[in-house]
C-alpha positions, 0 to 999 in steps of 0.5 A, a space after each residue: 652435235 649430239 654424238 661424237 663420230 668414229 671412223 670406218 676407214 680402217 682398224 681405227 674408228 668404230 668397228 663392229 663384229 658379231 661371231 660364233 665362237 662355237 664355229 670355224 675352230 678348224 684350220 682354214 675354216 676361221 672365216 666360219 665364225 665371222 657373222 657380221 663385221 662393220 666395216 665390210 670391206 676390211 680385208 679378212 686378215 683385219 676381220 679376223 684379227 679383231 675376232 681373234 683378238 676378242 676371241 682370246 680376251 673372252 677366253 682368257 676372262 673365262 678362266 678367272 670367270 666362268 660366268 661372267 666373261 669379259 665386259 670391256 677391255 681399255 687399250 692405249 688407243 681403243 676401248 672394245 666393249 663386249 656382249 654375249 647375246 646368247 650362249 657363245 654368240 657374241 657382239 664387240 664393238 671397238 670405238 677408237 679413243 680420241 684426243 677431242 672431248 667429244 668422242 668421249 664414250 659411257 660404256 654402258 651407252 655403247 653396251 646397250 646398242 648392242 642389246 637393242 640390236 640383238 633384241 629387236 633382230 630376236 623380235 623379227 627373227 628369232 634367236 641367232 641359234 636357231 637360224 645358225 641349226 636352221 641351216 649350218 653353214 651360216 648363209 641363211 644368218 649372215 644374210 638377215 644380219 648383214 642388211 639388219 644391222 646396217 639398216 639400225 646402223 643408219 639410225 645413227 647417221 647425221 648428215 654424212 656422219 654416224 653418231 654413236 652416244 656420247 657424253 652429251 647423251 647422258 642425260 638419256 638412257 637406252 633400253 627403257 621407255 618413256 611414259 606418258 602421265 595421265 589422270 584418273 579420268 583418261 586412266 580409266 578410259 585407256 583402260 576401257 578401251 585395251 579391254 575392248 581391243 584384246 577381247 573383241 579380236 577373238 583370241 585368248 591371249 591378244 597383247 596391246 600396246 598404246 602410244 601417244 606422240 612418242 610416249 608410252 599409254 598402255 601395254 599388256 605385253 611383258 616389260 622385255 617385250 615392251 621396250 622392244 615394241 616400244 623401240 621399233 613403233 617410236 623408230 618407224 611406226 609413230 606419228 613423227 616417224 612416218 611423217 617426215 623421218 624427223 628424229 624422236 624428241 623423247 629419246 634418242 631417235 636420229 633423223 632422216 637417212 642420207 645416202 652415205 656414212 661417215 665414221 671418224 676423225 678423217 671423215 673418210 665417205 663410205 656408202 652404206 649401199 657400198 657395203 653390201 658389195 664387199 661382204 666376206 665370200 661365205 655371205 650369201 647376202 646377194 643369194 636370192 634364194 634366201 626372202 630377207 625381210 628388211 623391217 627396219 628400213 625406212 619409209 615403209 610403213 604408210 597408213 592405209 584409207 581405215 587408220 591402219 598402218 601398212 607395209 610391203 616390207 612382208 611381201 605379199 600374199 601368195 596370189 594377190 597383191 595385199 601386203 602381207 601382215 608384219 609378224 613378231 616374236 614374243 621374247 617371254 613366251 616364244 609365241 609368233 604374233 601378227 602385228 596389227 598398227 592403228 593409228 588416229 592423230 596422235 594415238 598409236 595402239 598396236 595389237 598383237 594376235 596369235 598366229 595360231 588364232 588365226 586360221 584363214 591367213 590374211 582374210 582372219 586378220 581383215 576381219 580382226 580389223 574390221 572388229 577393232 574398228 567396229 567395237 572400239 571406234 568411239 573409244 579411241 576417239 574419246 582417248 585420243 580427245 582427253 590425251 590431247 587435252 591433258 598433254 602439255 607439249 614437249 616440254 610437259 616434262 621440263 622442270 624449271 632450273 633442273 636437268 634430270 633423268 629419272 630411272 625406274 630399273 625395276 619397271 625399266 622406265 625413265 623420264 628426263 628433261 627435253 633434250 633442248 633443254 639438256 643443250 643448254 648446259 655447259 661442256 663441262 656439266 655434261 662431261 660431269 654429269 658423264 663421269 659421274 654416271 660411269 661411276 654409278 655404272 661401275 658400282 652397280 657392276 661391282 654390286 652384281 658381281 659381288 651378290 651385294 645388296 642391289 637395294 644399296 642406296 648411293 649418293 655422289 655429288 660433285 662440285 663442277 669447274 664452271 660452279 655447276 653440281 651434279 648430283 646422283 641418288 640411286 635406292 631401290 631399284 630407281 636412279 636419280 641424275 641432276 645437273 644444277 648450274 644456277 645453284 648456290 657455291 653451299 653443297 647445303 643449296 644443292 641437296 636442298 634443291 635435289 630434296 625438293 625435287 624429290 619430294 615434288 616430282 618423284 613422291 619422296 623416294 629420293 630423300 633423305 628423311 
């Protein structure tokens, strides 16, 4: 498959641990720190080593720079990659290092799974601070993280075993958005229809976001905002999503979720139920005092009798039984929104309300609704007809005898071929391609770094074993990546075919002249 597998029987596989190092800094009181630790039932003496450990390696970084602590540290056997999501609150994950090719890791890869765990957790909850000054000792966050986390875990489950993204993945990339490309006509149409949607809800700063199949049509929102909505509604709230739980074509979406996970070479079964049962002792996790709500558990969302979406994942209202309106937070202005989902065949528009707009609780929200329906019915008929009929399938974006992934950073963007397009290339193409883009990641680190020129253009072309070139450009703010096997043996043939590409399919920006 995809993804090569780690293990969680033990210190070796995957482990993943999130702390604070602002607390438990007291003898006796190490366990303080500990906010999340994969596996759970690790004995505290491993948790807190591997804390210790991380803790230590940051400390240490921090002395040669201060502002930027350590990233990655590669041991003999493991690689610990490393993020601090907020001001001293900090992610690790520690992948085992194995002799089989597949278990062959881009960093970055792995870096932004613990970005869009800390992003969406923001999105439904807030910042981690806040919930740890909400209530000090820590209960009231081990309780939403634990769940939370476990729940994005099982995303990455195949079968009985969890795939982190690997070297087969490189011709994808985590934390952008995949956009559909649309015509003039169905432009202004879509354009039409937001209006409509945001002013007939009644309230001064409505954000709109609209989707086709799995692809991006539309939004309002901020780019940091967008790709974590973009994220969750592909995850739970698309078409394919609430159909069957069948993973995403257009992007790295894993599947249905089975009852167990298997991490690692020994492929040791662990429930991931099990897990929730050898939480540490100061997890309130089983505490029914604290209402945790669980957003990214499956099969919750369904769609009602008038095209909206619904889940009982909020609760219910106090005194009935109407599910309770899912509600959001907005990472670039702190507001807290009502999510309203409306779905017709393959178009998806999500709106965003102010709570604050809404005075009456659920029965202001109804009444958004029944507005939306009332004012933009006829549209989002006629966008969803001229979307279909311009929509070439999943394979709309496959360019014969290419393999590509497209990056736009600055609008946080990319494009890429089908990925059962990308399984027909060879092992050693991928493993290329993979080592190649780690080399692009590692300049364009340095370059942060260093405050050198972010519009440095950079070019690698490489010459596989199997005959095969991969090639990377990356200028101003856009990446491009190319896997060629039928290539002629001349570096010559490779450019040209890389040049026409460019000026075909990405209006120049990529060549030479």
């Amino acid at each position: 498959m995809g993804m090569a597998t780690a293990n969680s029987g033990g210190s070796e596989g995957m482990e993943l641990c999130i702390f604070d190092l602002r607390r438990g800094q007291q003898e006796g009181q190490e366990l303080d720190k500990i906010l999340f630790f994969f596996p759970a039932d690790l004995p505290f003496s491993t948790q807190l080593s591997v804390i210790g450990l991380s803790e230590g390696l940051i400390t240490f970084t921090r002395i040669f720079s201060p502002e930027a602590a350590c990233e990655l540290i590669e041991a003999e056997r493991h690689s610990h990659v490393f993020y601090e999501a907020e001001p001293d609150i900090w992610m690790v994950m520690v992948v085992e290092k194995s002799k089989e090719a597949e278990a062959i890791w881009r960093i970055d890869a792995l870096r932004e799974v613990l970005k869009e765990i800390h992003s969406l957790f923001m999105m439904f909850y807030g910042p981690v601070r806040e919930m740890l000054e909400k209530d000090p000792s820590g209960g009231l966050t081990r309780a939403h993280l634990y769940p939370f986390v476990m729940d994005y875990l099982s995303d990455f489950l195949v079968g009985k075993k969890t795939q982190l993204p690997s070297f087969r993945d490189c011709l994808k990339e985590f934390g952008t958005v995949q956009m559909l490309t649309v015509g003039r006509e169905a432009a202004i149409e879509v354009q039409s229809l937001v209006r409509v949607l945001e002013s007939g809800a009644g309230a001064t700063h409505c954000y709109s976001l609209i989707l086709f199949q799995d692809l991006l049509v539309s939004t309002t929102l901020s780019p940091d905002d967008t790709i974590n909505l973009f994220a969750y509604a592909i995850q739970r709230l698309s078409p394919r999503a609430l159909s069957s739980g069948a993973s995403s074509w257009s992007y790295l979406r894993r599947g249905s979720t089975p009852s167990h996970v298997v991490v690692g070479p020994t492929f040791a079964t662990v429930s991931v139920s099990d897990q929730f049962h050898h939480l540490p002792a100061n997890s309130p996790s089983q505490d029914n005092s604290y209402h945790v709500k669980r957003p990214l558990q499956h099969n919750r969302w369904s769609k009602g009798k008038d095209g909206f979406l619904v889940t009982d994942i909020w609760g219910t209202e106090t005194g009935s039984l109407i599910p309770s309106t899912p509600t959001i937070w907005l990472q670039q202005t702190g507001e807290r929104m009502y999510l309203c989902a409306y779905q017709y065949k393959s178009l998806t528009l999500i709106l965003l309300v102010p709570l604050s707009s809404i005075l009456n609780g659920e029965q202001g929200v109804s009444l958004v609704k029944q507005q939306v329906l009332e004012n933009a019915s006829l549209k989002i008929l006629k966008v969803e007809e001229k979307l279909s009929k311009g929509w070439g399938g999943e394979n709309a974006y496959h360019v014969s005898g290419y393999r590509y992934l497209l990056i736009d950073d600055d609008r946080n963007v990319s494009r890429a071929s089908p990925p059962a397009k990308v399984t027909t290339l060879a092992k050693e193409s991928l493993l290329a391609m993979s080592k190649l883009r780690e080399e692009v990641d590692l300049e364009k680190s340095r370059s942060k770094w260093d405050n050198a020129d972010r519009d440095k253009d950079l070019e690698i072309c490489i010459r596989v074993k199997n005959n095969a070139w991969v090639i990377a450009r990356t200028t101003r703010g856009k990446e491009l990546y190319m896997v060629l096997e039928r290539a002629n043996e001349t570096l010559l043939y490779a450019s040209d075919a890389f040049e026409k590409f460019s000026d075909r399919y990405c209006g120049g920006a990529f060549s030479l002249d």
